[in-house]
C-alpha positions as CSV (number, residue, x, y, z in Angstrom):
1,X,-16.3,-3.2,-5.5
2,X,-15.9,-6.8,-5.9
3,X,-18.1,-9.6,-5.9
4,X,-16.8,-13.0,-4.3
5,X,-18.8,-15.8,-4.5
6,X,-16.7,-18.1,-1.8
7,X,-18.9,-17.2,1.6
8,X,-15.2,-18.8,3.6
9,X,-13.5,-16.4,1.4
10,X,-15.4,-13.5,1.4
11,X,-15.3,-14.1,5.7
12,X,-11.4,-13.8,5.5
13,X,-10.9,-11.0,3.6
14,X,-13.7,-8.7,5.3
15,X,-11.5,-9.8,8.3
16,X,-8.3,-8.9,7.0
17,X,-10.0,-5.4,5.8
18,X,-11.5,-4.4,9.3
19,X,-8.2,-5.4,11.2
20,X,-6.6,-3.3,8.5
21,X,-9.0,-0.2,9.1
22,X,-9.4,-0.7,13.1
23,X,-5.4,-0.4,12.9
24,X,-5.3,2.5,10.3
25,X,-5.0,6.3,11.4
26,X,-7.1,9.0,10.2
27,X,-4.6,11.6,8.9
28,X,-6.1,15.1,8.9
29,X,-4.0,18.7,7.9
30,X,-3.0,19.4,11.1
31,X,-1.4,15.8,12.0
32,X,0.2,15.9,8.8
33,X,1.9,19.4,9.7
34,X,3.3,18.3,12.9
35,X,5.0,15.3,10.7
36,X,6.7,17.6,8.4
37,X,10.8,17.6,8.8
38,X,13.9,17.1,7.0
39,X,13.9,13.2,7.7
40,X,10.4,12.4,7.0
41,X,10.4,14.2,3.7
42,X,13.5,12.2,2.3
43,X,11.9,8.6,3.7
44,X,8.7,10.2,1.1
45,X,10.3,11.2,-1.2
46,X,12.3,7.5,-1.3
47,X,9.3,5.9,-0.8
48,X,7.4,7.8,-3.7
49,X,10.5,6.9,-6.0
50,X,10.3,3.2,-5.0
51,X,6.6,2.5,-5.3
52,X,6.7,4.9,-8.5
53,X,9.7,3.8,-10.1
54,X,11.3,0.8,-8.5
55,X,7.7,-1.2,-8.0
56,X,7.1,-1.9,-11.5
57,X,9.9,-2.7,-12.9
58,X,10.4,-5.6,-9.3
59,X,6.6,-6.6,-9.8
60,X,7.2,-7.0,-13.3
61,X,9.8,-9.5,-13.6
62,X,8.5,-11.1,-10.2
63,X,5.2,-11.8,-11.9
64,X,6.0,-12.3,-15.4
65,X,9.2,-13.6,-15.6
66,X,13.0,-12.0,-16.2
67,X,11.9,-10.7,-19.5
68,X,9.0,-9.3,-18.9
69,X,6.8,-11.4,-21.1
């Protein structure tokens, strides 16, 4: 939960949350089965070692600067 107090601001982001769920996809068991092959477990697998691994140490230095400080 978060409280804004910027009524403008608080408009544009409960905007940008229900374009964000109107556009989503409920993902249930069986929709997940039918995606299961070869090629979309290597793009998850890649993407779990990106935002895992990869994502903290680019964020990192994007945010605080080449040495991590």
């Amino acid at each position: 939960m978060l409280r804004v107090d910027d009524a403008a601001f608080a408009r544009l982001a409960r905007r940008y949350v229900d374009r964000e769920v109107a556009g989503s996809k409920h993902i249930t068991r069986e929709y997940h089965k039918r995606q299961l092959s070869w090629f979309n477990r290597l793009k998850w697998s890649f993407a779990h070692f990106v935002v895992a691994t990869m994502d903290y140490n680019v964020s990192r230095r994007l945010n605080f600067g080449l040495d991590g400080k």
